[in-house]
PyMOL Python script that loads the backbone (N, CA, C, O; Angstrom):
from pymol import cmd

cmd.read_pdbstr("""\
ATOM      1  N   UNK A   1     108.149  84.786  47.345  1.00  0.00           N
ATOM      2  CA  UNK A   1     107.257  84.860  48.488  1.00  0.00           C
ATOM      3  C   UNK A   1     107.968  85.604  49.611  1.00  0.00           C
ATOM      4  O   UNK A   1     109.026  85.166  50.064  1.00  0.00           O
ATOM      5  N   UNK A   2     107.413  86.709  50.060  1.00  0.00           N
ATOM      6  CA  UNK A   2     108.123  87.902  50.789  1.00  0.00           C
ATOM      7  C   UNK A   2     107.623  86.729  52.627  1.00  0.00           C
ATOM      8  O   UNK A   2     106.596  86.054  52.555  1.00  0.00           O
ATOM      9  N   UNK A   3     107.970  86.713  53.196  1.00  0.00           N
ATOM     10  CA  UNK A   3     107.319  86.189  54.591  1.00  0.00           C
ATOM     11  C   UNK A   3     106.865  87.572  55.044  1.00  0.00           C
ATOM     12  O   UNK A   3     107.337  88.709  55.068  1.00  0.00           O
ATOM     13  N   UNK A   4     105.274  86.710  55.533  1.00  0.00           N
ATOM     14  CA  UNK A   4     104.210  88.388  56.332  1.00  0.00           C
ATOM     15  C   UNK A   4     103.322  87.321  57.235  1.00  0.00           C
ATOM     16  O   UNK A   4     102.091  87.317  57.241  1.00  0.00           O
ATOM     17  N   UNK A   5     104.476  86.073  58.285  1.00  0.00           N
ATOM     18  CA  UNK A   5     103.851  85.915  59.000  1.00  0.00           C
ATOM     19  C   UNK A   5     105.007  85.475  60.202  1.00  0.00           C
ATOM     20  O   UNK A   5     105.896  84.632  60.082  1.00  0.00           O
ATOM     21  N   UNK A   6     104.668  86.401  61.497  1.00  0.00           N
ATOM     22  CA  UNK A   6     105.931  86.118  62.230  1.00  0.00           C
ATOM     23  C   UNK A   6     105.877  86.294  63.737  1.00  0.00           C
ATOM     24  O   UNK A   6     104.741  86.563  64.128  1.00  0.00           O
ATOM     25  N   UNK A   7     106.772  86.216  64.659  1.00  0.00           N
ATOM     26  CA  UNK A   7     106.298  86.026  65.810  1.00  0.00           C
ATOM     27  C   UNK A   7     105.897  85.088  66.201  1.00  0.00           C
ATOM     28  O   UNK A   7     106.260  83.967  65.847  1.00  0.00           O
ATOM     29  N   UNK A   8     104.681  85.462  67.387  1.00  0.00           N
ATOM     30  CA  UNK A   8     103.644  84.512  68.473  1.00  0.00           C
ATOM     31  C   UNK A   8     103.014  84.353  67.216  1.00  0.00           C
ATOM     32  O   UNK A   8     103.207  83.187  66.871  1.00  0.00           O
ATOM     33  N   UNK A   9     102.336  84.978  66.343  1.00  0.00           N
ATOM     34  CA  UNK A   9     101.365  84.144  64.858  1.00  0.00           C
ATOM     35  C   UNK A   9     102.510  82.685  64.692  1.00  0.00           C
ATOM     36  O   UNK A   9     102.297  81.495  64.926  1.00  0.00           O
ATOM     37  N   UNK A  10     103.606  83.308  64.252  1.00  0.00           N
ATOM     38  CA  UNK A  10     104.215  81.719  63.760  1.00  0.00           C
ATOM     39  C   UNK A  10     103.992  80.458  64.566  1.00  0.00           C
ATOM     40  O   UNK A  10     103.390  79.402  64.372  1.00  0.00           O
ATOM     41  N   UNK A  11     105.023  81.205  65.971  1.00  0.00           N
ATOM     42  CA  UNK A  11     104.542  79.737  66.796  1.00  0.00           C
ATOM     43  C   UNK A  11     103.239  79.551  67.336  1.00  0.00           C
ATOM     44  O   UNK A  11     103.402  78.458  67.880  1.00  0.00           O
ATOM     45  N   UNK A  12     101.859  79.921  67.597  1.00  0.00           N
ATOM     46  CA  UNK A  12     101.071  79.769  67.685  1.00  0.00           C
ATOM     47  C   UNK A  12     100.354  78.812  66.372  1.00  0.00           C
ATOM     48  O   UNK A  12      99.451  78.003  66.583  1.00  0.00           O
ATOM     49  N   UNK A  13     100.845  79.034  65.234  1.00  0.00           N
ATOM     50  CA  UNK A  13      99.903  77.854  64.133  1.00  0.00           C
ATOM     51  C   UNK A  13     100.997  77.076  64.172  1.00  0.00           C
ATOM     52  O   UNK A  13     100.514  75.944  64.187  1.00  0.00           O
ATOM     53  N   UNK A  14     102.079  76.974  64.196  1.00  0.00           N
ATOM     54  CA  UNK A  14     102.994  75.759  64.484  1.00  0.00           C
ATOM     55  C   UNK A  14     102.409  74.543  65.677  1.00  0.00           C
ATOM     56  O   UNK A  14     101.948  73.410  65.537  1.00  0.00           O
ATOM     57  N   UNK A  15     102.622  75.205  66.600  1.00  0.00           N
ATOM     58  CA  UNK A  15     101.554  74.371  67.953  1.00  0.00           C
ATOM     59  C   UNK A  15     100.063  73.785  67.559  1.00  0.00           C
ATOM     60  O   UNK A  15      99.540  72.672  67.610  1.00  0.00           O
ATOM     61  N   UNK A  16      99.677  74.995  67.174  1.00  0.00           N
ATOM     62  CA  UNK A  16      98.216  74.280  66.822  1.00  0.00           C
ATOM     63  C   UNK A  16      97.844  73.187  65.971  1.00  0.00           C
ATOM     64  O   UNK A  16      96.990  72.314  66.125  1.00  0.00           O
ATOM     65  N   UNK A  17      99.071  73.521  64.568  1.00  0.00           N
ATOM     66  CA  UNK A  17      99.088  72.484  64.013  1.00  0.00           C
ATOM     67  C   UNK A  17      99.576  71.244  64.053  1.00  0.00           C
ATOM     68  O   UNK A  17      99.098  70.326  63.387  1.00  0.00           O
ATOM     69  N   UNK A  18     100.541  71.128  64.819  1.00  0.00           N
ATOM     70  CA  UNK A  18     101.137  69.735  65.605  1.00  0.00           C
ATOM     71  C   UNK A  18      99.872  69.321  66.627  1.00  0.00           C
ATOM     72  O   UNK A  18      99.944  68.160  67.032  1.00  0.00           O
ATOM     73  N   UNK A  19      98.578  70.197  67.164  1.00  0.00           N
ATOM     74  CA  UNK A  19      98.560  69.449  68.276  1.00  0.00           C
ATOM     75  C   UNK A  19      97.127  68.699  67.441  1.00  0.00           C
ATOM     76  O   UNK A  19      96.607  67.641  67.796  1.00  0.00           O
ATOM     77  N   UNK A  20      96.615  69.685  66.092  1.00  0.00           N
ATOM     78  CA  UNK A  20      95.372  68.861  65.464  1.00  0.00           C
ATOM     79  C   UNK A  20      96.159  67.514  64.859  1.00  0.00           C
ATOM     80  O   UNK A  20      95.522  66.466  64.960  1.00  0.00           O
ATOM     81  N   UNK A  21      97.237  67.454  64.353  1.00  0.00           N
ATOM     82  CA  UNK A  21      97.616  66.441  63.817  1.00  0.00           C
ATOM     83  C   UNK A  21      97.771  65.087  64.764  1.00  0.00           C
ATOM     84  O   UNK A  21      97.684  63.946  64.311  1.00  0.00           O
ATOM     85  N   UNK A  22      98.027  65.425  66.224  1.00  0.00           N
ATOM     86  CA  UNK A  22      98.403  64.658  66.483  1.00  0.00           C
ATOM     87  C   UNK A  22      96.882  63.822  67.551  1.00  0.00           C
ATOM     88  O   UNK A  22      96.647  62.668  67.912  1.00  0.00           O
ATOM     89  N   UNK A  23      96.316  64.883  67.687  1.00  0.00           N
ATOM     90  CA  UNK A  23      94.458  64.037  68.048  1.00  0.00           C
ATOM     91  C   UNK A  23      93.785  63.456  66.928  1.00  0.00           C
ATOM     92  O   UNK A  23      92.844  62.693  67.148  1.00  0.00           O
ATOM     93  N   UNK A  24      94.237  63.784  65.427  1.00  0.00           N
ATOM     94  CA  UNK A  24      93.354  63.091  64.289  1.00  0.00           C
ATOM     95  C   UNK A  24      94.423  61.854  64.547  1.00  0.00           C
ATOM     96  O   UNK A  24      93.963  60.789  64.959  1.00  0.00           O
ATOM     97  N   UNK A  25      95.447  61.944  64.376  1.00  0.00           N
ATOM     98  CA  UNK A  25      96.497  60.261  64.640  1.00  0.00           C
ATOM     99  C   UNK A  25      95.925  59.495  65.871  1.00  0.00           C
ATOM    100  O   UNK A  25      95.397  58.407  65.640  1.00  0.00           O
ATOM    101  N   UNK A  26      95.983  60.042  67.419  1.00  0.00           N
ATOM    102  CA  UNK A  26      95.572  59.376  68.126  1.00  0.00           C
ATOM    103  C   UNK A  26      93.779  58.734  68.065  1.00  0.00           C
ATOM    104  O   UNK A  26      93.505  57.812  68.834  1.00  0.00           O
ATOM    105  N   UNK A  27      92.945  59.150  67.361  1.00  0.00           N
ATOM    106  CA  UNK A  27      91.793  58.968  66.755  1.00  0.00           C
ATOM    107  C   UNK A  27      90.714  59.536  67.674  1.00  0.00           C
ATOM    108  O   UNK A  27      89.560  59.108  67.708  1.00  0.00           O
ATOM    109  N   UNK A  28      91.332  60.833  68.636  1.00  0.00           N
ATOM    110  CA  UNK A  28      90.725  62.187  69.556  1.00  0.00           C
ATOM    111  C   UNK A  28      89.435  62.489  68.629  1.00  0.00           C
ATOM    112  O   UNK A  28      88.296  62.040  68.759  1.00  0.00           O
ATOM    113  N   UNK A  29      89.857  63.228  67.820  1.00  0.00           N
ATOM    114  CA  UNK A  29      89.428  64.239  66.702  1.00  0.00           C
ATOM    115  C   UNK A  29      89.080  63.239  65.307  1.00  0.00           C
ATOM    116  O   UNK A  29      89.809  62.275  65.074  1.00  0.00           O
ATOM    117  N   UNK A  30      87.888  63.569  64.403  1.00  0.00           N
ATOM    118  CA  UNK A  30      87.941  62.820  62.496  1.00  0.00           C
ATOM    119  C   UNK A  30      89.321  63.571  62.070  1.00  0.00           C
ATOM    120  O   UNK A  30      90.095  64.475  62.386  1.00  0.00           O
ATOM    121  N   UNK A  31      89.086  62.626  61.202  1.00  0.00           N
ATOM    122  CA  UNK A  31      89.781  62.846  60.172  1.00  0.00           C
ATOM    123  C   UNK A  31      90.545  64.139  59.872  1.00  0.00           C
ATOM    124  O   UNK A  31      91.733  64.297  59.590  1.00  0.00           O
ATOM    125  N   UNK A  32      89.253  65.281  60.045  1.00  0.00           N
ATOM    126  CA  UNK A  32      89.412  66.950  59.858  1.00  0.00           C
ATOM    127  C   UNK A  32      90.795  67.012  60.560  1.00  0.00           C
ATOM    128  O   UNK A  32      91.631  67.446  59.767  1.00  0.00           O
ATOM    129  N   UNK A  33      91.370  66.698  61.891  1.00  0.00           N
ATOM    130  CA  UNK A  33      92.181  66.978  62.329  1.00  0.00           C
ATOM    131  C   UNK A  33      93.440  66.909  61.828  1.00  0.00           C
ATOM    132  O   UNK A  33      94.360  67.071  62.629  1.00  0.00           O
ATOM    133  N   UNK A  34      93.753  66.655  60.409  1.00  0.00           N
ATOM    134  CA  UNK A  34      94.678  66.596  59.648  1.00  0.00           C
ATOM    135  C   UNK A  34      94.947  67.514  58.577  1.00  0.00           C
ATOM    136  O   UNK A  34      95.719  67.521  57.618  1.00  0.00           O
ATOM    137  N   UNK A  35      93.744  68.574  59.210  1.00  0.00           N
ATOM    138  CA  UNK A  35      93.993  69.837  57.972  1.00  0.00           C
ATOM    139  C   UNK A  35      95.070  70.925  59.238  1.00  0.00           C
ATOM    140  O   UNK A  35      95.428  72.097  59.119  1.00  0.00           O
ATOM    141  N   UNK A  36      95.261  70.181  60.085  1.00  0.00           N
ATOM    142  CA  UNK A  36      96.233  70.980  61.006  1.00  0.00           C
ATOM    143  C   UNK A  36      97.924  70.912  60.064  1.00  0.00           C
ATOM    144  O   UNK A  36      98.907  71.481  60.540  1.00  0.00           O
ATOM    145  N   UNK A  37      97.966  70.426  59.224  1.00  0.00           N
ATOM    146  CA  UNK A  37      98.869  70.627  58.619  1.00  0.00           C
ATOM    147  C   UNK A  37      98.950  71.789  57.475  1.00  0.00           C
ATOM    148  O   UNK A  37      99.870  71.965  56.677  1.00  0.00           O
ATOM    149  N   UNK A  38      97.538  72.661  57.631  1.00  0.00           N
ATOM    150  CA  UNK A  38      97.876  73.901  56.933  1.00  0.00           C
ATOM    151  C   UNK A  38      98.072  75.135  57.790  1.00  0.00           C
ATOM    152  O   UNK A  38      98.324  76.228  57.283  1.00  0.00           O
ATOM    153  N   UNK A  39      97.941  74.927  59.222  1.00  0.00           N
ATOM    154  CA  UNK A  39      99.113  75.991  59.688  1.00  0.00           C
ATOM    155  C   UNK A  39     100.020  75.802  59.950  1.00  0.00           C
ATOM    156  O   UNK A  39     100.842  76.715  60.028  1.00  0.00           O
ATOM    157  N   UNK A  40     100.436  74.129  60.302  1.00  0.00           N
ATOM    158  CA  UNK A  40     101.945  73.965  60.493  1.00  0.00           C
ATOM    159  C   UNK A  40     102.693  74.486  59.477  1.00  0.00           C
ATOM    160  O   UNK A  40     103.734  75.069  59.782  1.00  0.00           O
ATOM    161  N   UNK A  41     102.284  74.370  58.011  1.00  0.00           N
ATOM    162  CA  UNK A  41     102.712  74.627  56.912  1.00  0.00           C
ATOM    163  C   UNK A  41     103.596  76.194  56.617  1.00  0.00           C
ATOM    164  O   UNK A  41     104.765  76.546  56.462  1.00  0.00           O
ATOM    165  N   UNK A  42     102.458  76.726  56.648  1.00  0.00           N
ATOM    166  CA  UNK A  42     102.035  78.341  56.975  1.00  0.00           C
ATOM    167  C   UNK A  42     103.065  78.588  58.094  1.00  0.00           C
ATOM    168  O   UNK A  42     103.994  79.319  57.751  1.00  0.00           O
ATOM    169  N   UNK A  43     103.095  78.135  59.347  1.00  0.00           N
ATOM    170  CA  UNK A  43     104.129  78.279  60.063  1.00  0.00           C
ATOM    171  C   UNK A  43     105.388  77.969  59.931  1.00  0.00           C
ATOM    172  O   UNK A  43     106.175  78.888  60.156  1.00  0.00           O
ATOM    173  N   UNK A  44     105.717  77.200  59.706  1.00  0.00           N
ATOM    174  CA  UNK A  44     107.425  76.714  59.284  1.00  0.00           C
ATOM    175  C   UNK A  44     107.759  77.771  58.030  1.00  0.00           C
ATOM    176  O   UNK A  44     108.812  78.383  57.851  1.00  0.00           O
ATOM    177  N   UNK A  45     106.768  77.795  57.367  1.00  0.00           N
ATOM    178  CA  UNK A  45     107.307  78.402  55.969  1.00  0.00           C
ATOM    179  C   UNK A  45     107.715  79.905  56.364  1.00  0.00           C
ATOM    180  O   UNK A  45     108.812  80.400  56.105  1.00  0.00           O
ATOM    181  N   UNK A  46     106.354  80.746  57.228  1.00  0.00           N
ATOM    182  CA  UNK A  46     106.510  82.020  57.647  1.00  0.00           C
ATOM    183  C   UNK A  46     105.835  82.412  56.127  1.00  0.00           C
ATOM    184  O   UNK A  46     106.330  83.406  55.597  1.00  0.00           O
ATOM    185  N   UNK A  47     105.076  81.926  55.608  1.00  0.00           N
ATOM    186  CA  UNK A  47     104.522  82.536  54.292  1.00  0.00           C
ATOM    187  C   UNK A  47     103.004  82.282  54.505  1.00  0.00           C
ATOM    188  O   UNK A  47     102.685  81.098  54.623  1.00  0.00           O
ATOM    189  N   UNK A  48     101.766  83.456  54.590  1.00  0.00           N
ATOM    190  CA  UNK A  48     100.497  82.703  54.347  1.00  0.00           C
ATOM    191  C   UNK A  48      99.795  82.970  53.569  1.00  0.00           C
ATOM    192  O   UNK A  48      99.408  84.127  53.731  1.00  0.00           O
ATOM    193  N   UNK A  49      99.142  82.239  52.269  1.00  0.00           N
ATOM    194  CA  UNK A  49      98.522  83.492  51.199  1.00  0.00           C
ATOM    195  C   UNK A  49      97.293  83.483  51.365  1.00  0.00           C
ATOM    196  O   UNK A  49      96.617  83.187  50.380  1.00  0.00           O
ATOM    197  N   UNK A  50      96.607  83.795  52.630  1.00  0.00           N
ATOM    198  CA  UNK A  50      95.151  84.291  52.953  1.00  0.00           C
ATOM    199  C   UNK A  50      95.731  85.673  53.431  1.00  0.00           C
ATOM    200  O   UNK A  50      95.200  86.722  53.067  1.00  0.00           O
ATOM    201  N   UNK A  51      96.753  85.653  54.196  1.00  0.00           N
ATOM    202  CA  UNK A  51      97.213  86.865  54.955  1.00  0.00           C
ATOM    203  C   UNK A  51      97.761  87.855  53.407  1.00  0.00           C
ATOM    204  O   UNK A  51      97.554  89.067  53.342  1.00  0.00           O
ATOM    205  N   UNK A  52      98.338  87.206  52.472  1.00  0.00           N
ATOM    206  CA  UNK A  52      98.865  87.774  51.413  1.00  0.00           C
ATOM    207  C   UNK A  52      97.451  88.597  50.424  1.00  0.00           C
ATOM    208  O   UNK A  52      97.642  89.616  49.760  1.00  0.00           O
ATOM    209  N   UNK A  53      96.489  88.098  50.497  1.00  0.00           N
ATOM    210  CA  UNK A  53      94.895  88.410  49.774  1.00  0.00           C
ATOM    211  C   UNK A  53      94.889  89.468  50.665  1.00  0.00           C
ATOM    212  O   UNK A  53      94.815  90.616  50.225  1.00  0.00           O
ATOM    213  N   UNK A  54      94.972  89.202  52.128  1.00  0.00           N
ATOM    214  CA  UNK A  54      94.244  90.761  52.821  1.00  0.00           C
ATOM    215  C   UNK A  54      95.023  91.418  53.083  1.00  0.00           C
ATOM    216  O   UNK A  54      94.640  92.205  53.948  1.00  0.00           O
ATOM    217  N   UNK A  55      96.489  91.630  52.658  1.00  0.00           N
ATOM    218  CA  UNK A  55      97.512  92.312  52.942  1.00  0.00           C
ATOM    219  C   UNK A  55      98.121  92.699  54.577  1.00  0.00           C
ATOM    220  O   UNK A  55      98.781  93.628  55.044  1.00  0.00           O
ATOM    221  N   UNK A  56      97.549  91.538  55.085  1.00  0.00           N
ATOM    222  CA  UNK A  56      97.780  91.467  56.737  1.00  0.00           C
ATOM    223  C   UNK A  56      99.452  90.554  56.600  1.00  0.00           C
ATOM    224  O   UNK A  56      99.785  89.606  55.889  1.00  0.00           O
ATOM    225  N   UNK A  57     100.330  91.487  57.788  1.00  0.00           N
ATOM    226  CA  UNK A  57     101.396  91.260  57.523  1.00  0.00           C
ATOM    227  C   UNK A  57     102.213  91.355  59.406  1.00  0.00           C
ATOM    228  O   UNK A  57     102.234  92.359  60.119  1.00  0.00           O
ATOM    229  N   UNK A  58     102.557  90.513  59.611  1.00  0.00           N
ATOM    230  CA  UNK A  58     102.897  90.124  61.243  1.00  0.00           C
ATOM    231  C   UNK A  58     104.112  89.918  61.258  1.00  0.00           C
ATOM    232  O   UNK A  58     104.535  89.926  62.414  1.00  0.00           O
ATOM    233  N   UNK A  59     104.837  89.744  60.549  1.00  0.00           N
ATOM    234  CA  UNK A  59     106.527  90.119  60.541  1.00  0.00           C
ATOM    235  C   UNK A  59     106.820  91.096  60.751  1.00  0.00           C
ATOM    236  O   UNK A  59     106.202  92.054  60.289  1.00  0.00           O
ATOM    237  N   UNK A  60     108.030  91.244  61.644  1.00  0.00           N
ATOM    238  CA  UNK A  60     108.383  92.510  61.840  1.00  0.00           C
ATOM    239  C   UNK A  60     109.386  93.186  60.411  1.00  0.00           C
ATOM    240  O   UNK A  60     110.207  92.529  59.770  1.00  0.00           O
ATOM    241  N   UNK A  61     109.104  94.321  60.233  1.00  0.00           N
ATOM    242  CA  UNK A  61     110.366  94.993  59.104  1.00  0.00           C
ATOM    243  C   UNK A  61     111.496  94.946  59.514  1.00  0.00           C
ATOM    244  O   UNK A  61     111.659  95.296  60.683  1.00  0.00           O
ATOM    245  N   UNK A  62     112.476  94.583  58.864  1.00  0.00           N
ATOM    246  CA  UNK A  62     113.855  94.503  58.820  1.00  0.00           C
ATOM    247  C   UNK A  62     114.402  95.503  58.477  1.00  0.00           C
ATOM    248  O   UNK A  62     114.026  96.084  57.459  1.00  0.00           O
ATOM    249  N   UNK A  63     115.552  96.024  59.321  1.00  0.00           N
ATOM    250  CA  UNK A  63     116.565  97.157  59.035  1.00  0.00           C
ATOM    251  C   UNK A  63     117.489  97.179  58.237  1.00  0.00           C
ATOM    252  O   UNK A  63     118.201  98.178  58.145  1.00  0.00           O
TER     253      UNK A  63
END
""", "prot")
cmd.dss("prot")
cmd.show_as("cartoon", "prot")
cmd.util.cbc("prot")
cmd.orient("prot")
């Protein structure tokens, strides 16, 4: 798995996904709010394979 997700994308689904997780825990948000753990995912990893299907790629190239 090559990473083709990086930057403000990373920390932006990192955040987002800590902040759905943490309104479905406080009982803010259903249940749904626990699919925030598929951009945290996606974020920590720096790997996303929706972005990998459309060949959209937000990492910068390495020298």
């Amino acid at each position: 798995m090559k990473s083709n997700v990086g930057g403000i994308d990373r920390v932006l689904r990192i955040v987002l996904g800590l902040l759905l997780i943490a309104l479905a825990a406080t009982g803010t948000v259903g249940a749904w709010g626990y699919l925030g753990l598929l951009p945290l995912a996606t974020g920590l990893l720096g790997w996303c394979g929706l972005y990998g299907l459309l060949g959209i790629n937000t990492c910068p190239l390495k020298k």
